[in-house]
C-alpha positions as CSV (number, residue, x, y, z in Angstrom):
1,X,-45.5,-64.8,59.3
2,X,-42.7,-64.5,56.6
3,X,-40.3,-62.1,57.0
4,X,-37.4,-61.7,54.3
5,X,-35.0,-59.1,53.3
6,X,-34.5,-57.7,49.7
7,X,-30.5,-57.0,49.4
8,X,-30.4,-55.2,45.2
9,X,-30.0,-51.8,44.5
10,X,-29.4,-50.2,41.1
11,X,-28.1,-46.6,41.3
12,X,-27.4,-45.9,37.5
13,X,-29.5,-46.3,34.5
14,X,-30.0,-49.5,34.0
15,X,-31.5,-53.1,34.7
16,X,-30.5,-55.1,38.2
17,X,-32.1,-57.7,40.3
18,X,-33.9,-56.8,43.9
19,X,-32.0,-60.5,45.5
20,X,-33.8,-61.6,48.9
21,X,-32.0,-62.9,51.0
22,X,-32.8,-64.2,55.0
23,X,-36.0,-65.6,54.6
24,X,-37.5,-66.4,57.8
25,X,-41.2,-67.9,58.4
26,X,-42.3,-67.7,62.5
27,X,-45.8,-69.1,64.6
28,X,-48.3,-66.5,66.1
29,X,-46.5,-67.2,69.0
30,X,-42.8,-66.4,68.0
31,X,-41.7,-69.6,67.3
32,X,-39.2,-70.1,64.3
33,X,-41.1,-72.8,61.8
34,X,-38.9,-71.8,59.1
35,X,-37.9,-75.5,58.7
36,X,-41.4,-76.5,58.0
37,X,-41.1,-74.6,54.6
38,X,-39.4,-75.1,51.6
39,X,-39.0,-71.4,50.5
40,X,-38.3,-70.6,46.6
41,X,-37.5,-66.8,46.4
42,X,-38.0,-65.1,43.2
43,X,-36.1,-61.8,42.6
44,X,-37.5,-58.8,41.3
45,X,-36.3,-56.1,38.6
46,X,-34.8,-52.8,39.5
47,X,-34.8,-50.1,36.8
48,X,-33.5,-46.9,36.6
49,X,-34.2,-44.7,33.7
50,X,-32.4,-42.3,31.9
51,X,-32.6,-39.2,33.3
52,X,-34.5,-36.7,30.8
53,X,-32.5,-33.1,30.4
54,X,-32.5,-30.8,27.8
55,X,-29.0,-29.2,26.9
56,X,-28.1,-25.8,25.3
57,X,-25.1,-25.1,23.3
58,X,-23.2,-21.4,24.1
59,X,-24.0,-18.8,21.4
60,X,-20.9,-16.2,20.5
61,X,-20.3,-13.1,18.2
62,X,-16.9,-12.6,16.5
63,X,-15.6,-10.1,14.6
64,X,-14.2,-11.7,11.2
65,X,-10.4,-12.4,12.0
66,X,-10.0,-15.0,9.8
67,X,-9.5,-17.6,12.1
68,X,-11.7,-20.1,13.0
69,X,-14.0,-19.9,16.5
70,X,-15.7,-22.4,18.9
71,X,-18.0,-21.9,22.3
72,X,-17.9,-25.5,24.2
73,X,-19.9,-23.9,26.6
74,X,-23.2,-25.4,27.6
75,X,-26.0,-25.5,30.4
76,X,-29.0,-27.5,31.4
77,X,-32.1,-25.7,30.5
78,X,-35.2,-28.4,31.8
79,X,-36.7,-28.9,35.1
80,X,-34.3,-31.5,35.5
81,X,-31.3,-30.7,36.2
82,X,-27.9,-33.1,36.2
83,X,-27.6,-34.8,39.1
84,X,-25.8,-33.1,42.1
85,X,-22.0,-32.8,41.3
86,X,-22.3,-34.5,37.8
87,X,-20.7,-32.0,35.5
88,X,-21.2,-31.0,31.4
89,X,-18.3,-31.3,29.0
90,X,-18.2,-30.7,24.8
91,X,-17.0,-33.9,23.3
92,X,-14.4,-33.7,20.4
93,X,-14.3,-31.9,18.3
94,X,-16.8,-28.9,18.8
95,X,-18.4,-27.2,16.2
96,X,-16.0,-24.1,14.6
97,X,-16.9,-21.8,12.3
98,X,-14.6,-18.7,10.4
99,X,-16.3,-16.7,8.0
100,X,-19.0,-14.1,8.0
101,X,-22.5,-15.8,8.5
102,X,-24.5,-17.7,11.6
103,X,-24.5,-21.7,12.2
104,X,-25.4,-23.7,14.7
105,X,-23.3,-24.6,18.0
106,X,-23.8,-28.8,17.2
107,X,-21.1,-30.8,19.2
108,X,-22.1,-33.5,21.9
109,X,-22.3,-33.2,25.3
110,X,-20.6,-36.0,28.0
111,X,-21.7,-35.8,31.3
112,X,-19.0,-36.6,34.3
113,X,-19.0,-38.3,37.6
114,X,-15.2,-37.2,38.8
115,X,-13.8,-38.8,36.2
116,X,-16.3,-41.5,35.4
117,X,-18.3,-41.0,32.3
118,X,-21.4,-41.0,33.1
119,X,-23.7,-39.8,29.6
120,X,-25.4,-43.6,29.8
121,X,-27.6,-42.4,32.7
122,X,-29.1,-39.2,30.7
123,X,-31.7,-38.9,28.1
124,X,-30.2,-35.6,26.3
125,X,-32.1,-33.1,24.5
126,X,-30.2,-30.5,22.2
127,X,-31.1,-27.0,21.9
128,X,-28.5,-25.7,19.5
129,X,-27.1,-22.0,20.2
130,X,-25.7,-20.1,17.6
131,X,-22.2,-18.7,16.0
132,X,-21.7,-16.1,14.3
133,X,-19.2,-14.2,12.6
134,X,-19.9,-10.5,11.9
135,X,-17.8,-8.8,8.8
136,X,-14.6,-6.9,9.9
137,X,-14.8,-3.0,9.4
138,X,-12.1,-1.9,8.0
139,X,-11.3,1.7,6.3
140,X,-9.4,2.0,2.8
141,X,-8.0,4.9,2.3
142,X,-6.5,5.3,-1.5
143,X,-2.6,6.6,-1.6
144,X,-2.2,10.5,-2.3
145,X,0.3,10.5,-5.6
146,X,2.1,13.7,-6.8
147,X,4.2,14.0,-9.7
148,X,5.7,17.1,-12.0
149,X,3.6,17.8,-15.2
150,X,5.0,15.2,-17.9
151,X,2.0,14.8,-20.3
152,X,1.1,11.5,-18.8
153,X,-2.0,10.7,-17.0
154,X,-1.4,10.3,-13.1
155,X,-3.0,7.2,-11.6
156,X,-2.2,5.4,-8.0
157,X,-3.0,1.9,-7.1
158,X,-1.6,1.8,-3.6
159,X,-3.9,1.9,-0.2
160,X,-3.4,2.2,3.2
161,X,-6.1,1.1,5.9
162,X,-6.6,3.7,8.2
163,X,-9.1,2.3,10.6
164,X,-8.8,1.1,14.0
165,X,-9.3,-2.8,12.4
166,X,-6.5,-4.2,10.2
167,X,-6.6,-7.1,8.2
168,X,-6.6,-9.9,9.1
169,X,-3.0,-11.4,9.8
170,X,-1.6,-12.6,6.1
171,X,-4.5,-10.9,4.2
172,X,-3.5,-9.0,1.0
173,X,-5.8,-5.9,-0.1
174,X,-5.5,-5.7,-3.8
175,X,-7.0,-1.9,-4.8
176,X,-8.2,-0.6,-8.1
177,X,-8.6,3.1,-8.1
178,X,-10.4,5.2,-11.1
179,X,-9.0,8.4,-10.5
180,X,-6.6,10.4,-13.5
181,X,-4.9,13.7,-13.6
182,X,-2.7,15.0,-16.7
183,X,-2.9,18.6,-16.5
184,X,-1.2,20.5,-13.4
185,X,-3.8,20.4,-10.7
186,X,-5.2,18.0,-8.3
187,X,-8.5,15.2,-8.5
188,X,-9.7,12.7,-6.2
189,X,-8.1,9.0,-6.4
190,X,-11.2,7.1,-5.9
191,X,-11.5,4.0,-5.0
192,X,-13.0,1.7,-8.0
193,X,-12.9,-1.6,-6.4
194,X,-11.1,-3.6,-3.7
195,X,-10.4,-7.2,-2.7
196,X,-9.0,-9.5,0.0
197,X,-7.3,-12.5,-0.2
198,X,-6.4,-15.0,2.0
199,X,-3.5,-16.5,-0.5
200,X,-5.4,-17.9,-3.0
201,X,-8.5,-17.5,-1.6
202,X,-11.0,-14.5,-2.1
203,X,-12.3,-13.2,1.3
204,X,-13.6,-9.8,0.2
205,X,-17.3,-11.3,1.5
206,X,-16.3,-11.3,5.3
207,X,-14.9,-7.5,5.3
208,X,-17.4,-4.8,5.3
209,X,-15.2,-2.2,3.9
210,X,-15.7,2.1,3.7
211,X,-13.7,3.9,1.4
212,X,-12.0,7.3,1.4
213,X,-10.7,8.8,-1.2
214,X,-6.9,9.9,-2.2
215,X,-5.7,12.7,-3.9
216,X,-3.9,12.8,-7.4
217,X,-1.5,15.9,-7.6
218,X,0.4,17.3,-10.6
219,X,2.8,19.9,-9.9
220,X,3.5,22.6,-13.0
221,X,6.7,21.7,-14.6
222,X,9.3,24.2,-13.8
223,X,11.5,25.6,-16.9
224,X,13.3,28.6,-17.0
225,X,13.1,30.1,-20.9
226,X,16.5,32.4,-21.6
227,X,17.0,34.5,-24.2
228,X,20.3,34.3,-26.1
229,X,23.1,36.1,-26.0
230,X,24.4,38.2,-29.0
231,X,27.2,40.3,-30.4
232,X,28.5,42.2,-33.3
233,X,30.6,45.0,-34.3
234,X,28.9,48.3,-35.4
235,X,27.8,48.6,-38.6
236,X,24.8,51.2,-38.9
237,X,22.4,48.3,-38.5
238,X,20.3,47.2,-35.7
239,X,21.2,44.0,-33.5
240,X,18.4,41.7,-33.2
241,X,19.0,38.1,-32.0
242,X,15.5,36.5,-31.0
243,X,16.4,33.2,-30.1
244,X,15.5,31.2,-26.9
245,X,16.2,27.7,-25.2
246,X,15.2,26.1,-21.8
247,X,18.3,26.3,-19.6
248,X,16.7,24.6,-16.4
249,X,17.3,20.7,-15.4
250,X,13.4,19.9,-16.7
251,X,13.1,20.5,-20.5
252,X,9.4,20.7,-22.5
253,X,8.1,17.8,-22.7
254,X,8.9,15.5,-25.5
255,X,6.7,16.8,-28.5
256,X,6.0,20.4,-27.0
257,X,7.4,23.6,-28.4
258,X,8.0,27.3,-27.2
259,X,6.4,30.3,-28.5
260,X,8.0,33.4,-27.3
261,X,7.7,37.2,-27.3
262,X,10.4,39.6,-26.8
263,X,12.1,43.0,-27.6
264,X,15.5,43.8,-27.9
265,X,17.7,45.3,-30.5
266,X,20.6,47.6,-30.5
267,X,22.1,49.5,-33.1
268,X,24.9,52.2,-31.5
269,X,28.1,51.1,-29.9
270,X,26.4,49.9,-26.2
271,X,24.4,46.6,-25.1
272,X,20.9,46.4,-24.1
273,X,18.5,43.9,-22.7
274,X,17.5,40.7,-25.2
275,X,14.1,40.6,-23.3
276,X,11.7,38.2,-23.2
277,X,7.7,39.8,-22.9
278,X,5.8,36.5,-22.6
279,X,6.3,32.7,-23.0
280,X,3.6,30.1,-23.9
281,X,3.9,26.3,-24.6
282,X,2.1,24.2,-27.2
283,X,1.4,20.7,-27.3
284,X,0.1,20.2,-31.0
285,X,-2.6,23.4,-31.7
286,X,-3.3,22.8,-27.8
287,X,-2.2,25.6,-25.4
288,X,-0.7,23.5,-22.3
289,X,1.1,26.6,-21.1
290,X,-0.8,26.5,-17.6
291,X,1.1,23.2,-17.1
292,X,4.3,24.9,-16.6
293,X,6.1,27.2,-14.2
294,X,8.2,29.5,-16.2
295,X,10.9,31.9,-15.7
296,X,12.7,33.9,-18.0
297,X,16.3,35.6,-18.3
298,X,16.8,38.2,-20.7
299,X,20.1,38.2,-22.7
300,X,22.5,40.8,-23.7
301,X,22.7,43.0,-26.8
302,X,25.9,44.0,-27.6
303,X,27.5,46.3,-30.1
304,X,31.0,47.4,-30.0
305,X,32.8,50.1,-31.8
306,X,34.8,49.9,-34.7
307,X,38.4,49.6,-34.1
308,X,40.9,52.1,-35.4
309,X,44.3,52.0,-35.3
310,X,46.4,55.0,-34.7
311,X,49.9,56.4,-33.8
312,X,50.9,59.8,-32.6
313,X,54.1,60.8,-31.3
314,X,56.0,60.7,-27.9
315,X,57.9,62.9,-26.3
316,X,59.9,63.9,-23.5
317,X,62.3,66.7,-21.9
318,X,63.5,67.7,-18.7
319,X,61.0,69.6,-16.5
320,X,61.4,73.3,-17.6
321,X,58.2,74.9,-16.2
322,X,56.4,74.6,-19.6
323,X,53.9,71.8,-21.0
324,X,55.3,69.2,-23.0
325,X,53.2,68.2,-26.5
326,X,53.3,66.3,-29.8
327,X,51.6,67.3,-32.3
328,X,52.5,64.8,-35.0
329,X,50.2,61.4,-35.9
330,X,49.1,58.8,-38.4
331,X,46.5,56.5,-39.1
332,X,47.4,52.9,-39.4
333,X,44.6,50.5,-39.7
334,X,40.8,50.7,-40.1
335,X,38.3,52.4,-41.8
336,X,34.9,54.5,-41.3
337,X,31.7,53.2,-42.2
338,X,30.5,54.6,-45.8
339,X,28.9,57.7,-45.5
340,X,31.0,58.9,-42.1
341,X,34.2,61.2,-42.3
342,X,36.6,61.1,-39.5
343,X,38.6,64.5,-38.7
344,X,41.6,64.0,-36.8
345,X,42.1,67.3,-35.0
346,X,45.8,66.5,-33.6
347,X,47.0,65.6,-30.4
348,X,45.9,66.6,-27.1
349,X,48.4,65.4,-25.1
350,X,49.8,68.0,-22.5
351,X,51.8,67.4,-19.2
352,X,53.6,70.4,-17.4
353,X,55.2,68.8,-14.2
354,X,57.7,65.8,-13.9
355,X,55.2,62.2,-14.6
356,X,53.8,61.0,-18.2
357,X,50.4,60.4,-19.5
358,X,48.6,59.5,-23.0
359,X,49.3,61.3,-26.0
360,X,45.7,61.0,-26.9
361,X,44.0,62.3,-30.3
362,X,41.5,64.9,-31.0
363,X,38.7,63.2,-33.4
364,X,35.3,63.2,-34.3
365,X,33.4,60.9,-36.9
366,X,30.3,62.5,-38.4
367,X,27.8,60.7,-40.3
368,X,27.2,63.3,-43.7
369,X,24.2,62.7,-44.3
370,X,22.7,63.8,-40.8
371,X,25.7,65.9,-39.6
372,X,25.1,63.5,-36.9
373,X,28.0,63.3,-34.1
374,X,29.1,58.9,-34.3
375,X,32.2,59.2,-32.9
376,X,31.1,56.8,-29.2
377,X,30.9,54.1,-32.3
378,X,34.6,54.3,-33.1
379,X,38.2,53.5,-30.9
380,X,41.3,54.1,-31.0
């Protein structure tokens, strides 16, 4: 009987030899004949295969950030499974990905023993999961502009992004709005285009962008229209002065003119009101008057009486119970209008106790024609 004992053993994949070793030849009766034999041993192969699994990359969703995004995460999806503590790992470098759109999770997997590398005893399979970037939401809201009514059309370029979702870190918006307003009122500032970039580099494709509209707002330009003031001696005629001018810190604006109403004259000694009834504003033939915010102040009218220079004559006594007078006077300077007669009656200065007072005259001026009484349009 031979009897012999095989010492190989090949635990990873590959190719060893089965070595026999102890090979021993005995009689039917125990004895040890092994001498009697010249024994050539022949070894035999030991093979281990690869062993067969099937691999599947991690598959991840991103919100566009900008920056670029890997999943090194992976699992055994066949019947076989990795050997008992033999562990998965994604070779360098794994697959990243950074804007908007889905590709496949490709990168290589290494398969561990401890620290040993042991990817030689696998047959790998690849099913490839995906990544995928999703565009970033983001609200643009266009600026709300004002300005006071200048002629010029209102526009606004500026933005602000009012959703949760920024952009991305070093990202530049770059908003073009089509909204106008000229006239005093208010429009929307709506939002024509916009674009992101990333320095040089358009990334408008990987935001997915709503828009909300700003307002453009033009205030009515505020003026305040006086009428000016005017004076003259009397002379019979009327006093009529209708001329105006903006007074306020804003003026028209350049190439606009005033067209005014008002009322206002003044012929006896006195002053009146130089009122303004209405005020428009004309750009051209165009009536922009709505534009404006206007307030007026009337001016003054005023007429004063013609001087007339007279003397009459002092006096004085000791206090003797009756009143003192002076009858005598003269006219110096000035003249009556033509057509009015001035009758200078005398004094009527009178004082009975010890003090002083005026010596004043006694005068009227009549006009001849009317036998009208114009003396309040003469002094003294």
């Amino acid at each position: 009987t031979l009897q012999a004992k095989a010492s190989g053993m090949q635990t990873l994949a590959g190719v060893g030899k089965n070595t026999l070793s102890k090979a021993k030849v005995t009689a039917a009766d125990g004895t040890d004949v092994t001498k009697n034999y010249e024994i050539v041993c022949e070894c035999g192969r030991l093979e281990v295969f690869p062993r067969p699994i099937t691999v599947r990359t991690g598959s991840t969703a991103w919100i566009y950030d900008g920056k670029p995004h890997a999943d090194t995460g992976c699992e055994v999806v066949s019947a076989n499974g990795a050997v008992n503590g033999h562990t998965l790992r994604a070779a360098d470098p794994p697959a990243r990905t950074t804007d908007c759109g889905a590709a496949e999770n490709i990168f290589e997997v290494r398969v561990f023993d401890g620290s040993a590398d042991v990817t030689y005893c696998y047959e790998i399979e690849y099913e490839y999961g995906a990544l995928t970037v999703t565009p970033r939401p983001v609200t643009v809201r266009a600026v709300d502009v004002e300005k006071i009514y200048d002629g010029t059309p209102l526009t606004g370029e500026g933005y602000a992004v009012v959703s949760a979702l920024k952009l991305a870190e070093g990202h530049i918006g770059k908003l073009l709005c089509e909204g106008s307003q000229t006239d005093a009122g208010s429009s929307e500032n709506r939002v024509g285009s916009f674009a992101v970039f990333d320095g040089d580099r358009d990334v408008t494709a990987n935001y997915s962008a709503t828009y909300e509209a700003g307002t453009l707002t033009v205030l009515k330009r505020p003026i305040t229209v006086r009428a000016e003031d005017a004076r003259k001696t009397y002379d019979g005629a009327p006093l009529t002065h209708f001329v105006y001018k903006v007074v306020s810190e804003y003026r028209l604006v350049y190439g606009h003119r005033l067209s005014v109403a008002g009322e206002g004259a003044q012929t006896e000694a006195g002053f009146c009101d130089n009122k303004i009834l209405s005020v428009a504003v004309y750009s051209g033939d165009r009536d922009v008057t709505a534009n404006y915010e206007i307030a007026t102040e009337n001016g003054v009218l005023t007429v004063d009486p013609v001087a007339l220079q007279c003397f009459s004559d002092s006096a004085e006594k000791p206090y003797d119970g009756t009143p003192l007078t002076a009858a005598g006077w003269a006219l110096i300077d000035g003249k009556t209008l033509q057509g009015h007669v001035l009758t200078i009656y005398g004094t009527c200065g009178s004082i009975l106790y010890p003090g002083s007072c005026y010596n004043e005259l006694d005068y009227t001026v009549v006009e001849t024609a009317t036998g009208r009484d114009v003396s309040h349009n003469y002094r003294f």
